[in-house]
N, C-alpha and C positions, 0 to 999 in steps of 0.2 A: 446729322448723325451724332450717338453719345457715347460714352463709352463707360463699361462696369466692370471690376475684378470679383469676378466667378471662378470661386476654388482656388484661385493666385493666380486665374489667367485673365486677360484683358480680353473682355469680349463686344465687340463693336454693334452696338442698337440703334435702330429709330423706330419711333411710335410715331404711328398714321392717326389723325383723328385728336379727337378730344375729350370727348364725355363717352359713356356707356358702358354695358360690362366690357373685358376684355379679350383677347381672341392673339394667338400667337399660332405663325405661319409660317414656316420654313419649304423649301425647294427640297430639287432632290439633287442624286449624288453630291459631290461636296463643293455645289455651286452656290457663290454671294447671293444675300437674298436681295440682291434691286430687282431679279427677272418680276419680283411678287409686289411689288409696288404697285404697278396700275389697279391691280385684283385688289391690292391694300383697301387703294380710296374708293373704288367701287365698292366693298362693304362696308368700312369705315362708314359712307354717307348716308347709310340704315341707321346710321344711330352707335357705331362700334369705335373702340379703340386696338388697333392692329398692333401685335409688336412682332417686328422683324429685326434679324439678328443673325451675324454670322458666328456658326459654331465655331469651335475651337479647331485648326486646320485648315480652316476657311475665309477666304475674305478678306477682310483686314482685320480679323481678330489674330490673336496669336498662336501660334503653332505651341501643342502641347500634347507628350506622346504618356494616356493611362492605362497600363496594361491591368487591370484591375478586376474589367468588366470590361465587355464589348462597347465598340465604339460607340453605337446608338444608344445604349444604356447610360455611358459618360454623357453622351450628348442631352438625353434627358435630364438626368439630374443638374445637370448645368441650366436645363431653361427653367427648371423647378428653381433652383438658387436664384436667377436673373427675374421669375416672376415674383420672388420673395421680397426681393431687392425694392423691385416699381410697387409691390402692396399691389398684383394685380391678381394675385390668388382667391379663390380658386379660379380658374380661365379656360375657355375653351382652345383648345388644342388642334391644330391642322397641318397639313400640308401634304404634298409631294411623291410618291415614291421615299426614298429615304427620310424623306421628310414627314409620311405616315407610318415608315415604323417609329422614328422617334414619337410621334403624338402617341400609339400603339403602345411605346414602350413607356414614355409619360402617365399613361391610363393605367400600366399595369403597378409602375413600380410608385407614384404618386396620386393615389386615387382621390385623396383628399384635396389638394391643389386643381382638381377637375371639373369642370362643369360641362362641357361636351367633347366631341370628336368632331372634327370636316374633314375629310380623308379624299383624295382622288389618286388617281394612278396605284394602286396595291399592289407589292410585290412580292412573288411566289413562285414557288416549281424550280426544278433541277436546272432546268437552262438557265435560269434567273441566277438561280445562286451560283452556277458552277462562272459565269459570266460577270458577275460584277464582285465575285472573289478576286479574282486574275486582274479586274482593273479596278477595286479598292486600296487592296494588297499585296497579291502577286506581282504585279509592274516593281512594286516600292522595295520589297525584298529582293527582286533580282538588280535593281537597282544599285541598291546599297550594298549587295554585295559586291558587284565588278568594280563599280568606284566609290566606295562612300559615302558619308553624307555629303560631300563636296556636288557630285553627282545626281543626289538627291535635292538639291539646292535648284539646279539645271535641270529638271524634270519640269514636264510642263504645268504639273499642275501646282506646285511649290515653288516653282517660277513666277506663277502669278498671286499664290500668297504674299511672295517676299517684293513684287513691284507695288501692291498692294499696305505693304506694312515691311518698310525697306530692314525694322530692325529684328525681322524674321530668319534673317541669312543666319546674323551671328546665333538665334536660338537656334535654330539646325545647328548647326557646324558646330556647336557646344553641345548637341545630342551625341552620345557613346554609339557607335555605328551596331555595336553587337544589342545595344540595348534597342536601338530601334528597328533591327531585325525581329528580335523579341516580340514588341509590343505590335509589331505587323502580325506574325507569323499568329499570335494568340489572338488575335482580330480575327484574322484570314479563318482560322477554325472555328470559331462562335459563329462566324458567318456561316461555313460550309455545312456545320452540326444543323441550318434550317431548312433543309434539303424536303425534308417528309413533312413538314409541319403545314400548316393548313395556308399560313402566311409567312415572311421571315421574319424572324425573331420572335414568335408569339404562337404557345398551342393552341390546342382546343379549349383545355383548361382555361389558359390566360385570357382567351376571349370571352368566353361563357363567364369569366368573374366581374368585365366591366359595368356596372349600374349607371354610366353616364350617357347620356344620349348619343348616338353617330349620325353623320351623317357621308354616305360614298356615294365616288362616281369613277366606276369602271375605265379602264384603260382597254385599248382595243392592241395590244404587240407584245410579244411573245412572254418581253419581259414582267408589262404593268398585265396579265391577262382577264379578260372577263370571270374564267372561271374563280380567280385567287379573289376578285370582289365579293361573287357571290358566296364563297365559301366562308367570309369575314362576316358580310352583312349579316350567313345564316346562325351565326355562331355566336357574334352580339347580342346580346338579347333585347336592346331598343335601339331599335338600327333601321336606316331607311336608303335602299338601293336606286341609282339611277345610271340605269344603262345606254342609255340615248344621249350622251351629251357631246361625245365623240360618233362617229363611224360605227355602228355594231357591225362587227365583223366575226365570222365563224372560228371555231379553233383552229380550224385548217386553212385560214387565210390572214392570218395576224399579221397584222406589222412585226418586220424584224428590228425596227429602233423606231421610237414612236416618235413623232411626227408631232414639230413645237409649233408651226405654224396653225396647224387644227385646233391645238389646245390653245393658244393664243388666239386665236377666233372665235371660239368660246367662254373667254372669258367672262363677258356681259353673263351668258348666262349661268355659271358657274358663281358669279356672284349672287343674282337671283334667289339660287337654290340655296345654297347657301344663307341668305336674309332670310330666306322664309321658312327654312329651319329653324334658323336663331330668335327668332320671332316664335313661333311656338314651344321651341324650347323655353324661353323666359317666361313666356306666359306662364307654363305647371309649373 
């Protein structure tokens, strides 16, 4: 593992691999990226150089509250800075659920720094977003409001930031409690403003402007759903759908939380698909 200060925060990296273009990978909601490791070196040994990295919030990077722009917006422009850093611009972009809007929002808001998309699990639709409003933000503002950031330190999932990077505590607890009310609550709404939109964080517009290749693979549960893939894939203009790599399952029988051991099963071939995307991508 190495570490880089992006924007004044420390953010903790490793690169898979050695030679080739390169290719950055994140997870979804605001989990460490070791789950994406194995997936690493199975593409890495096509020929690629993987960089995984925990956002800011996450991991063993450092906690850092920008009410600026939406969280996945920060989080972009932060792996744009961190690919600037390694010289691995422009780069193919992937990941996750949360981790495909960041690439998503990567594409929109650094098109230059781009050379593809890998996208799986995409997330969309009202239940999506009214559901992982309440547990990106909602949790953290009722949080902090009954006890503080002291409180917020003992929540679980800044519980395992700060076991993770013990000098996490003292940044919380030197966080203003009304200021990080604040930068929740302005997240919480950027989030809930993607209710109509065709995916979150990204319209129709936003998608019809990307010129860099995609490539998806549909989620089968309520949250990741078939239809928000194909509504992505149709809207990309060089985009390639693959709905078979999970369960296809009907809108009316979706997983209601989807199911890591399937997608861990898959892996092998999600690497595949992936190489031989990337392969004919570098070919044009």
């Amino acid at each position: 593992m190495s570490e880089a200060i992006i924007r004044g925060v420390h953010i903790n990296y490793e690169v898979v691999g050695n030679s080739g273009p390169w290719i950055a990978l994140t997870p979804g909601s605001r989990r460490p990226y070791g789950e994406l490791v194995g997936l690493s070196k199975a593409i890495a040994a096509a020929g690629y150089r993987v960089l995984l990295h925990d956002r800011r919030n996450c991991g063993a990077s450092e906690v850092a509250f920008d009410g600026s722009a939406s969280e996945h917006e920060v989080w972009a422009d932060d792996l744009y800075e961190l690919g600037k850093q390694l010289g691995a611009l422009p780069i193919y972009v992937g990941g996750s659920s949360a981790g495909a809007r960041l690439a998503i929002l990567f594409a929109i808001r650094h098109p230059d720094g781009l050379r593809g998309l890998l996208l799986w699990r995409v997330t969309g639709g009202q239940e999506a977003v009214d559901r992982l409003a309440e547990s990106y933000y909602g949790q953290f503002i009722k949080i902090a409001q009954a006890g503080g950031m002291e409180a917020v330190c003992k929540s679980e999932h800044f519980a395992e930031c700060i076991k993770a990077r013990p000098a996490n505590r003292d940044r919380l607890l030197q966080i203003d409690v009304g200021q990080f009310i604040k930068v929740m609550t302005t997240w919480r709404e950027r989030f809930l403003e993607s209710a109509m939109l065709p995916i979150v964080g990204a319209s129709e517009a936003d998608l019809r402007a990307i010129k860099a290749p995609a490539c998806l693979i549909a989620g089968n549960d309520v949250i990741h759903t078939p239809a928000t893939a194909r509504k992505a894939a149709g809207l990309i203009p060089n985009s390639e759908l693959h709905e078979d790599v999970v369960e296809k399952r009907s809108d009316d029988k979706l997983l209601k939380e989807w199911d890591r051991k399937e997608w861990r099963d898959v892996e092998p071939r999600i690497a595949a698909i992936f190489a031989t995307f990337l392969k004919r991508a570098e070919s044009k």
